[in-house]
N, C-alpha and C positions, 0 to 999 in steps of 0.2 A: 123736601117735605119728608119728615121721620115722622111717623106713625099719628102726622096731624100735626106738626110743629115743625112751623119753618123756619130754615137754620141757613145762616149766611154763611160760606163755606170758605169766603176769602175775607174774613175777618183779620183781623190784626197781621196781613199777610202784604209786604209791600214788595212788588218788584218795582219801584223805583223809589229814588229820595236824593234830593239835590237841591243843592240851596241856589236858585236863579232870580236875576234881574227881573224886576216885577215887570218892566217892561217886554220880556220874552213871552209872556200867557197870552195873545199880548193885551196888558190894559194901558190905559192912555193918562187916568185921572184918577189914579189911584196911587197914594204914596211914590212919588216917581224920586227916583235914585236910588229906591231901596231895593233892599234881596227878600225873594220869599222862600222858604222851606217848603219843596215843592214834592210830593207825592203822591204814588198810585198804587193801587191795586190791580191784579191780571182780569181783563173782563171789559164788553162793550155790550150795548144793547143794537148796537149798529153793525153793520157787513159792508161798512164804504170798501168798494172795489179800490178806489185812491190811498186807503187809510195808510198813514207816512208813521204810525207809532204797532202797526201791525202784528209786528213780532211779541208784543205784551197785551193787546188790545182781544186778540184773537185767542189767543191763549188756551179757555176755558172749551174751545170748541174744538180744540185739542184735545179735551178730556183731562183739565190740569187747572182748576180755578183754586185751589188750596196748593198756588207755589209763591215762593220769595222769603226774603226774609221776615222773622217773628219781629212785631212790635206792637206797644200799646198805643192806645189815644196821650197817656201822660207822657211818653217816651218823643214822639214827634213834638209834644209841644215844649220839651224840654231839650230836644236836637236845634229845636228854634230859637229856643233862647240864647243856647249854647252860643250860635252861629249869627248869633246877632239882629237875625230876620226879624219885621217889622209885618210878618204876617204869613200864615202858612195858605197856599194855593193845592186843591185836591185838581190835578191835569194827568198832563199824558194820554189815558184811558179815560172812563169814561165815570164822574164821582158818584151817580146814581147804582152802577153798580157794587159800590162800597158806601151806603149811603148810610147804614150804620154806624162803621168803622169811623166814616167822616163829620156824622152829626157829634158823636161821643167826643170826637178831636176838635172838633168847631167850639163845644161846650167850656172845655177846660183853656182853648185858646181866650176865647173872653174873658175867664177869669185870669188869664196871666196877662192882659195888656194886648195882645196881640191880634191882628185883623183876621178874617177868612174870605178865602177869595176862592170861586169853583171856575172851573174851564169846562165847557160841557155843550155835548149837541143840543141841548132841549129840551129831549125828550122825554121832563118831568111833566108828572100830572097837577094841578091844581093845586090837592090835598101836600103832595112833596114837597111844592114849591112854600108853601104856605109853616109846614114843617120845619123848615131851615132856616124861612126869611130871617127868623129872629136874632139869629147868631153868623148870617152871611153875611159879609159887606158888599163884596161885589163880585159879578157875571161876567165871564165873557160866553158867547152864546154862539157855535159856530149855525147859521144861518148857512148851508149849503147850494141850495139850490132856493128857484120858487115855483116850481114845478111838482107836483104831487106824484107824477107820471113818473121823473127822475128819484125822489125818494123812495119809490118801492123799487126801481128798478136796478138803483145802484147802491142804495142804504140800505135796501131792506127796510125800511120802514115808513113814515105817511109826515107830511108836510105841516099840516091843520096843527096838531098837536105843540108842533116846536113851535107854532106861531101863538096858539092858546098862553104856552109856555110864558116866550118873552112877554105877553100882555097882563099874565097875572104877576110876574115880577115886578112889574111897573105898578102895579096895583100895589104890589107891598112895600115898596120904595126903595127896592135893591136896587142897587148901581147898576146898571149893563150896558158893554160894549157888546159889539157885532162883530164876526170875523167869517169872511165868505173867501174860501177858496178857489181861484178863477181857474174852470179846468176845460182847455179848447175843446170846443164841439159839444159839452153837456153843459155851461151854465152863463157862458160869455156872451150873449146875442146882447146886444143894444137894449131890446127889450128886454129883458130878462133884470138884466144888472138896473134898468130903470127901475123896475116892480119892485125888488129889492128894497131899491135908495128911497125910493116912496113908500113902502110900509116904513120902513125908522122914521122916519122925517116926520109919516102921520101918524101911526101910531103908538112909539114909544118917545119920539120927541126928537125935532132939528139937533140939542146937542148929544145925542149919543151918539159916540166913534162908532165909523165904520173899519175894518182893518180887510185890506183887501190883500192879499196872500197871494205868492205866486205857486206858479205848479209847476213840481218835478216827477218825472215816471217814480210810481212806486207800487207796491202788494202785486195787485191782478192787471192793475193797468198801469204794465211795465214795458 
């Protein structure tokens, strides 16, 4: 906030960019064999104690949200084209934290032919999600837990929301897959992973992917 104007400070600012298997995000039904131009900015809304992209995710809470390299919205979509990619993916981190940087890139993506595809906890509002639908193709949605108790306590942040999240997506008719990280002792119970598989089933639909991810020690819980 400058003197009443709020100013996005990792704007055109990537520490990452790599052209990967659309399969890797991962989506399941989305252009499959092809590569996407995949990029991020330093920054999460999240504090996952597990976070496996930590070292650029956390970043900003280092005191360092204006690091990486300078690029435009025309410059990634022209790195895509370049590289032959059949659609650029905002991952790694977290694309709400770049939501500008990303809308602007989303924008001129459609004008070149080219798909967009976000990887993201959820944690958009309504208004956000409603924002972007028109120029996103597809979600994937990491679904961590279903426990409200375990989102504050190891996200930092609240359950309701990511769930609000995937159901106005489905309202707008974006594509989404699901991706739950199975982490022993916080989200593995029987119960748990059933809760899960039965909210997609009811209420974003039997065929949306679920991608169930293994866990390796990483960040805080090493």
């Amino acid at each position: 906030n400058s003197e009443g104007t709020l100013i996005s400070r990792n704007y055109g600012y990537l520490v990452a960019a790599n052209v990967d298997p659309i399969e890797k995000k991962p989506l399941y039904h989305v252009l499959p064999g092809s590569t996407s131009m995949s990029i991020a900015a330093a920054g999460c809304n999240f504090q996952c104690a597990f976070c496996q992209n930590w070292q650029i995710s956390q970043l900003p809470r280092e005191g360092s949200p204006d690091v990486g390299q300078c690029a435009t919205p025309a410059q990634v979509v022209q790195a895509a084209r370049q590289n032959r990619c059949a659609s650029i993916s905002y991952t790694y981190t977290e694309p709400t934290i770049y939501f500008e940087m990303a809308f602007d890139t989303a924008q001129l993506a459609v004008e070149a032919g080219l798909k967009n595809c976000f990887v993201s906890n959820g944690f958009l509002t309504p208004e956000a999600v409603r924002t972007i639908a028109p120029v996103l193709d597809a979600i994937n949605v990491d679904l961590k837990a279903f426990r409200d108790q375990t989102y504050r306590d190891v996200m930092k942040a609240r359950l309701a929301p990511v769930l609000e999240c995937l159901e106005t997506l489905v309202g707008e008719g974006v594509w989404g897959e699901v991706t739950t990280l199975v982490v022993p002792g916080m989200n593995d119970s029987d119960e748990e992973l059933r809760d899960i598989a039965g909210f997609i089933a009811g209420k974003l639909g039997p065929d949306v992917p679920w991608h169930v991810s293994r866990y390796h020690d990483d960040y805080e819980m090493n």
